[in-house]
C-alpha positions as CSV (number, residue, x, y, z in Angstrom):
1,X,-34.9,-3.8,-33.0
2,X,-35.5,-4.0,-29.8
3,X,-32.7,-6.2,-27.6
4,X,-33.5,-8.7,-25.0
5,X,-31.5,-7.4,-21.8
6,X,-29.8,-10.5,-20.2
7,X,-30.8,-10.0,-16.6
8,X,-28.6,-12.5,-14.3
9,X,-26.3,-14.2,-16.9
10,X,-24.3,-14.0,-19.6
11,X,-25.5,-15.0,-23.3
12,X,-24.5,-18.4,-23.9
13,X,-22.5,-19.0,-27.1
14,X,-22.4,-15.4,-28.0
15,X,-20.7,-16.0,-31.3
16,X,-23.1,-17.6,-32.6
17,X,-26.6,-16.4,-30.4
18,X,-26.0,-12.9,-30.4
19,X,-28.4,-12.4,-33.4
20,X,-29.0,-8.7,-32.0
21,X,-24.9,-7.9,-31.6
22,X,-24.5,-9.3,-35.7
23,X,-27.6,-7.2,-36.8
24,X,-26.2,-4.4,-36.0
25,X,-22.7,-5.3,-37.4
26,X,-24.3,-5.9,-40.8
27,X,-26.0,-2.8,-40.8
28,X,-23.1,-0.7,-40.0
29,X,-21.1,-2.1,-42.5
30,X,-23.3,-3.5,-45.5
31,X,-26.9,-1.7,-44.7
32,X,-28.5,-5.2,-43.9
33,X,-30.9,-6.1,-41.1
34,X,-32.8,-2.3,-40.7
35,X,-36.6,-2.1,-40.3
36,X,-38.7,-1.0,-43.0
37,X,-38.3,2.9,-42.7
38,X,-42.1,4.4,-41.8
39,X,-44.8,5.4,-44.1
40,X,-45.2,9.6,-45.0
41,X,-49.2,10.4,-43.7
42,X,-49.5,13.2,-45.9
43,X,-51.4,15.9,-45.4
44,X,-52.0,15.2,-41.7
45,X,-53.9,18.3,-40.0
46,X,-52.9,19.6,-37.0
47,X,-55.1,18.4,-34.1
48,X,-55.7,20.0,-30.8
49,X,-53.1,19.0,-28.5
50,X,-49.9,18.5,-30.7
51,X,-46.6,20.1,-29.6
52,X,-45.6,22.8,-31.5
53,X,-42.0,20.9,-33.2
54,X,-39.8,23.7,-32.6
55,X,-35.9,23.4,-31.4
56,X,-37.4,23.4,-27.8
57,X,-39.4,20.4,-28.7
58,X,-36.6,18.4,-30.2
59,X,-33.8,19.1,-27.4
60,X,-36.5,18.1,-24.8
61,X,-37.7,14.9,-26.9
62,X,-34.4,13.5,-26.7
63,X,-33.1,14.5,-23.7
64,X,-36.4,13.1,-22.2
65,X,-35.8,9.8,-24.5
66,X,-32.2,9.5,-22.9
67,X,-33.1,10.3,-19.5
68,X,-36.3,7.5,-19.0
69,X,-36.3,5.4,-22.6
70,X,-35.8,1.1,-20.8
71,X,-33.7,0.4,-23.3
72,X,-31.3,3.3,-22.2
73,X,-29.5,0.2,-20.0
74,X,-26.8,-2.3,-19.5
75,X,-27.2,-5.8,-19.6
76,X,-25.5,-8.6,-17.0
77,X,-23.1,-7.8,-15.2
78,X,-24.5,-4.2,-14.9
79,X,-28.3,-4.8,-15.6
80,X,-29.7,-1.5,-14.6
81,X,-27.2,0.5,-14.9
82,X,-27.7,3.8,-17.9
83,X,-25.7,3.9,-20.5
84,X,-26.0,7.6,-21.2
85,X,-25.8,11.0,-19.6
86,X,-28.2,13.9,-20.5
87,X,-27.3,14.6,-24.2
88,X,-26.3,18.0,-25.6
89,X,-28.4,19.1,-29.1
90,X,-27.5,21.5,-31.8
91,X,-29.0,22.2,-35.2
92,X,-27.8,23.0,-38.5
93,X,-29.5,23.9,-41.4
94,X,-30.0,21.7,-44.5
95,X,-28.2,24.2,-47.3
96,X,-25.5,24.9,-44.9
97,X,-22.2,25.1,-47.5
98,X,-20.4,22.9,-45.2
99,X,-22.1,20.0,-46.2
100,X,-20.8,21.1,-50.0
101,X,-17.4,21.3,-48.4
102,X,-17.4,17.6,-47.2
103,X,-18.2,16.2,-50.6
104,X,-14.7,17.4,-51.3
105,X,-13.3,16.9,-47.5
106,X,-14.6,13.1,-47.0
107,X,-15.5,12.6,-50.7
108,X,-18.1,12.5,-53.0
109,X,-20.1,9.5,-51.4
110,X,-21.1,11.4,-48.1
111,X,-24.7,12.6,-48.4
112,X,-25.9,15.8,-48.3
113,X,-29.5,16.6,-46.3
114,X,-31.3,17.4,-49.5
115,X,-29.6,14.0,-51.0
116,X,-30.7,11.8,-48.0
117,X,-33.9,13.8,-47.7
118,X,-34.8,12.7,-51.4
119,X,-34.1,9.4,-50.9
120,X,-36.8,9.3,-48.3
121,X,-39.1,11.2,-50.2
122,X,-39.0,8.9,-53.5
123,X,-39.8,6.0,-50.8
124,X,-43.2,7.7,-50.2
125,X,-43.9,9.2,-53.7
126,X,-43.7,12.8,-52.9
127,X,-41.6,15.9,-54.2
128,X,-37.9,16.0,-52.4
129,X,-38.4,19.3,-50.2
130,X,-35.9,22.4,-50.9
131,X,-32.6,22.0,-49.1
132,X,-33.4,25.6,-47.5
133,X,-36.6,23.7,-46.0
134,X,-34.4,20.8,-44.3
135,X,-32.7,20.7,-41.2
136,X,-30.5,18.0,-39.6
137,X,-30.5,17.6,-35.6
138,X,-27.5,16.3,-34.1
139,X,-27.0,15.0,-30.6
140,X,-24.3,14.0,-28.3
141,X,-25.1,11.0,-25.5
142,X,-22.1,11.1,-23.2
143,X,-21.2,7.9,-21.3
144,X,-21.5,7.6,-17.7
145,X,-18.5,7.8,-14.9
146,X,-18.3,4.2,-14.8
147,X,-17.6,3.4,-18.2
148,X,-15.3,5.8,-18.7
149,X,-13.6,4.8,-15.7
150,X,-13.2,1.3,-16.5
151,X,-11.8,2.1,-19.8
152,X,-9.4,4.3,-18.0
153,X,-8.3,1.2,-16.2
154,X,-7.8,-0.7,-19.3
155,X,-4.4,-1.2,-21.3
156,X,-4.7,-3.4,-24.5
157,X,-8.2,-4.1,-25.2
158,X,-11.6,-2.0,-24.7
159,X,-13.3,-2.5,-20.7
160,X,-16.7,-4.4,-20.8
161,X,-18.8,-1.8,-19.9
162,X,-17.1,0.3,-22.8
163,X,-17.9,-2.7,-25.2
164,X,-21.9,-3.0,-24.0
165,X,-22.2,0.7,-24.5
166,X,-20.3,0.4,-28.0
167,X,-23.7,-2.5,-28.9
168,X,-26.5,-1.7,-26.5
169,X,-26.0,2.2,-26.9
170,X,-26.1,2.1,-30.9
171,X,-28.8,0.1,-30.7
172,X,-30.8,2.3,-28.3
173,X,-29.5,4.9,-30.4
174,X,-31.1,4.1,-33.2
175,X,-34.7,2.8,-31.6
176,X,-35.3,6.4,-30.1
177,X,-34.5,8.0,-33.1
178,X,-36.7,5.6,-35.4
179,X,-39.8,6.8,-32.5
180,X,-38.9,10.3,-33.4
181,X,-38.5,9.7,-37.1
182,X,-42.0,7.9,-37.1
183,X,-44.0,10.0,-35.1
184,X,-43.0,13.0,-37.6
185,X,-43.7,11.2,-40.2
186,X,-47.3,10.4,-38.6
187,X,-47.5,14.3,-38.6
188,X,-47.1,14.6,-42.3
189,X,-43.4,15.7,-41.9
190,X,-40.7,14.2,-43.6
191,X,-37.6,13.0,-41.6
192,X,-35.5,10.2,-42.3
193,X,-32.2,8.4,-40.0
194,X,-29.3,8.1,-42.7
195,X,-27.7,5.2,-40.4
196,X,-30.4,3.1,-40.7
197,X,-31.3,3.4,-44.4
198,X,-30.2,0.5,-46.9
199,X,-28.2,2.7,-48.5
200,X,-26.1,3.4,-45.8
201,X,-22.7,1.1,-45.4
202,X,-19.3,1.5,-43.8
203,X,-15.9,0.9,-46.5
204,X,-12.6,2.2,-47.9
205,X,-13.1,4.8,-49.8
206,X,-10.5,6.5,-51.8
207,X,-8.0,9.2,-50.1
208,X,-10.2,8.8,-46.8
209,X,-10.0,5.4,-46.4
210,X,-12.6,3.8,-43.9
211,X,-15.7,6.3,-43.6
212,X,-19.9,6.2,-44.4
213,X,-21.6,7.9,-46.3
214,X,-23.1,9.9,-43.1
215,X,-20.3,11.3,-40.4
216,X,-22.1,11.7,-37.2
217,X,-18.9,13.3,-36.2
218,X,-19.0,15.4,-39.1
219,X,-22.7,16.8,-38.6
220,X,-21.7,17.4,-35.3
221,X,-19.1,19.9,-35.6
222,X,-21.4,21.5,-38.4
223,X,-24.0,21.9,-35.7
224,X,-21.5,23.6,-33.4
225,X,-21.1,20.3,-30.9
226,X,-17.5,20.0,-30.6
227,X,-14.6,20.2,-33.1
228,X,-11.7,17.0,-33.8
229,X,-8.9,15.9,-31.8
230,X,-5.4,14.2,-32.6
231,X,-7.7,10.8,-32.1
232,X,-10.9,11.9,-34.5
233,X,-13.1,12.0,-31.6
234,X,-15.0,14.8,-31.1
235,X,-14.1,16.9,-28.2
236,X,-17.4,18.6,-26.7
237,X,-17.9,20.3,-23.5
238,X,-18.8,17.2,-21.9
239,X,-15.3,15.5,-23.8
240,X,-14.8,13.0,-26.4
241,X,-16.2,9.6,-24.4
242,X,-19.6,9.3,-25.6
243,X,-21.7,8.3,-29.0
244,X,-23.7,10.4,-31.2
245,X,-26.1,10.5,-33.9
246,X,-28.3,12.4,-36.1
247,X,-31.6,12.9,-38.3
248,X,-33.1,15.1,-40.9
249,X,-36.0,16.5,-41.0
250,X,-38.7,18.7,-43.4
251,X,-38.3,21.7,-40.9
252,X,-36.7,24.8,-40.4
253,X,-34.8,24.8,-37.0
254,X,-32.9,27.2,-36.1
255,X,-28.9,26.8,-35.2
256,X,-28.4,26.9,-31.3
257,X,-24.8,26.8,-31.2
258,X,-21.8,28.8,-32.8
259,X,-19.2,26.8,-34.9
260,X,-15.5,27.1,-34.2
261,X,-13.9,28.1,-37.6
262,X,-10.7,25.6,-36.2
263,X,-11.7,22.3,-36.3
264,X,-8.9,21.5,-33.9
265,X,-10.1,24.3,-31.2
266,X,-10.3,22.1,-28.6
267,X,-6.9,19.8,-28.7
268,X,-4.3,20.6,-26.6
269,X,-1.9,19.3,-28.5
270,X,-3.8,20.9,-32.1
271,X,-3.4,24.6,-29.8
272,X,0.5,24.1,-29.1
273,X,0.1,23.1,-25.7
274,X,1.9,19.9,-24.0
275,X,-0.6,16.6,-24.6
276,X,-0.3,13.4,-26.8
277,X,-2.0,11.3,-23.7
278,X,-4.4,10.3,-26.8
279,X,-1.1,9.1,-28.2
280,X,-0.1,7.3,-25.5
281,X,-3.5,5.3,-24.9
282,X,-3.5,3.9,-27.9
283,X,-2.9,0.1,-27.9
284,X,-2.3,0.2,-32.1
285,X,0.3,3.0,-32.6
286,X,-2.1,4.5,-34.4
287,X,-2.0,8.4,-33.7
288,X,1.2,10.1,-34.7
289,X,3.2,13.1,-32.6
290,X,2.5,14.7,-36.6
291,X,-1.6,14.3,-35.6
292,X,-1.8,12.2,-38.2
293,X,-4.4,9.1,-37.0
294,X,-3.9,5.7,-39.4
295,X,-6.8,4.5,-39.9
296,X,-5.6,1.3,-41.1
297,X,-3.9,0.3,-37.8
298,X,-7.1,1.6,-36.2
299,X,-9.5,-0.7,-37.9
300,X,-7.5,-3.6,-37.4
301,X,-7.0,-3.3,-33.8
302,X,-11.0,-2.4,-33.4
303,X,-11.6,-5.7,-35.9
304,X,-9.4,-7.5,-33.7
305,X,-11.6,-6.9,-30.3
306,X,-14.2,-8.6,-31.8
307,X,-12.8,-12.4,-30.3
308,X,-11.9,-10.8,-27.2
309,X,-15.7,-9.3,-26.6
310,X,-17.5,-12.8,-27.2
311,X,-14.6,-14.7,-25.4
312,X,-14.9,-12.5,-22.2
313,X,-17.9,-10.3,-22.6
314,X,-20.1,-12.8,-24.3
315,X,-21.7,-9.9,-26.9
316,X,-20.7,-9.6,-30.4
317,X,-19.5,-6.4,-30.6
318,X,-16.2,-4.7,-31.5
319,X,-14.2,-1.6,-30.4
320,X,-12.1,0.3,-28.5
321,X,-12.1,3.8,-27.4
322,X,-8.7,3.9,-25.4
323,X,-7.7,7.0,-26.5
324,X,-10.8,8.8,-25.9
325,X,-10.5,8.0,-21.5
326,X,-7.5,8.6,-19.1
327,X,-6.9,11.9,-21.3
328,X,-7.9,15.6,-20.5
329,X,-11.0,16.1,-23.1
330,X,-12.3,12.7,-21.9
331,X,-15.2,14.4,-19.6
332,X,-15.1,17.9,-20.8
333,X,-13.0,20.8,-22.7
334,X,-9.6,20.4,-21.8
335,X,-9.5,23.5,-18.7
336,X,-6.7,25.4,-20.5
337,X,-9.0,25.8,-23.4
338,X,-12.3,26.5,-21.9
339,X,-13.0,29.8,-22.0
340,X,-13.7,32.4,-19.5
């Protein structure tokens, strides 16, 4: 959906008006609210004119989506102001064995491409395409100076340009990707959002606790974006303050990036070296000196933030993000890390 931007005032009552802010709650956590996913043209020729969809067409689509898309933008106080920084893009391949691997690692609910893929491709009444024939691109939108400075600032509960970009930047998220996902499917190419599906839903799941059936964070590392720190954040080369997502698509794209085999290669504290600011930051005593993070105490405290965003921010949103800002893998690799 596409969000009305409050220009020169807050939104009145927010707990009760912001019908955009509870969509998108419902369809984190239950599936509810999406639009209908777009119609397969089959058989669609190519015409004179269309790009070639290669890997260079995809990290220029959404890097040129980010970069002028409206709805890449705060609302009142900040009207006009981006929510994202140029994205980084990697690829990885739809019979990858690490997506085997996390059917064991987050469980037997999390989705592989081929699984999501035929989902999609029952919708439309056509054959599910190999798994060798499916590849899923991933994408990191790193937040802007601002944002993470305010959060820097805060102490107990998430800074209001931290909490916009938690609701508007999900949403926008998830509009630019639909545009992508619906002009490929014009094309005759099958490509679905797993994050925007019914079938998609946010829970406790055994031995994991909370997690979805589709880890953005998890997709991410396959695609050689970043690996995990003490927090769970992904730590890229542009840090661990920013939002990502993902889609799958009937092509064969090519990896861009190399995947750490340590999942922790760029936490200080996961390398031996002198850290636990993550630890620190966080207003829940939720990340342990053992780099154990409870996701319990985390959920709370995030489900907690809601009263405070529509009491002081007037959006229905919820969050935190803490211990991803004021730490040294907020903005980039931590500098004893990066490599020469």
């Amino acid at each position: 959906m596409v969000r009305r931007k409050m220009k020169d005032h807050y939104r009145k009552l927010s707990f009760i008006t912001d019908l955009g802010g509870m969509q998108s709650a419902l369809g984190e956590l239950r599936g509810f609210g999406h639009p209908k996913q777009p119609s397969l043209t089959p058989g669609c020729p190519h015409q004179p004119g269309d790009p070639v969809l290669d890997e260079n067409w995809f990290c220029g689509t959404i890097k040129g989506k980010i970069a002028g898309h409206p709805e890449n933008g705060m609302e009142y106080p900040f009207y006009g102001e981006r929510i994202f920084e140029e994205a980084l893009v990697g690829f990885v391949k739809g019979d990858d064995p690490i997506f085997e691997e996390y059917k064991e690692i987050i469980g037997p609910h999390h989705f592989t491409p081929w699984e999501i893929m035929a989902w999609q491709a029952k919708n439309n009444g056509v054959e599910p395409p190999p798994a060798e024939d499916i590849s899923v691109v991933s994408f990191v939108m790193p937040l802007t100076k601002a944002t993470r400075q305010d959060n820097k600032m805060a102490t107990d509960w998430l800074a209001e340009r931290w909490a916009q970009t938690r609701l508007h930047g999900e949403l926008f998220s998830q509009i630019f990707v639909r545009e992508i996902v619906t002009y490929l499917m014009s094309r005759g190419i099958l490509a679905v959002a797993p994050d925007v599906t019914p079938i998609f839903n946010k829970k406790r799941y055994p031995n994991v606790g909370w997690a979805s059936p589709w880890s953005h964070r998890h997709v991410a590392y396959a695609a050689g974006l970043g690996t995990f720190g003490m927090h769970d954040f992904l730590i890229t080369e542009k840090g661990c303050a920013h939002r990502l997502g993902s889609f799958v698509v009937n092509l064969r794209l090519q990896p861009n990036r190399e995947r750490p085999e340590d999942i922790h290669a760029n936490c200080l504290h996961y390398q031996g070296k002198k850290c636990l600011k993550c630890m620190e930051r966080c207003p829940a005593d939720a990340i342990s000196r053992d780099g154990a993070h409870d996701k319990e105490k985390c959920y709370k405290r995030v489900a907690d933030s809601l009263k405070h965003c529509n009491r002081n921010y007037h959006i229905f949103i919820y969050g935190c993000g803490l211990c991803a800002t004021g730490v040294p893998c907020e903005f980039q690799i931590p500098k004893p890390l990066q490599k020469k």
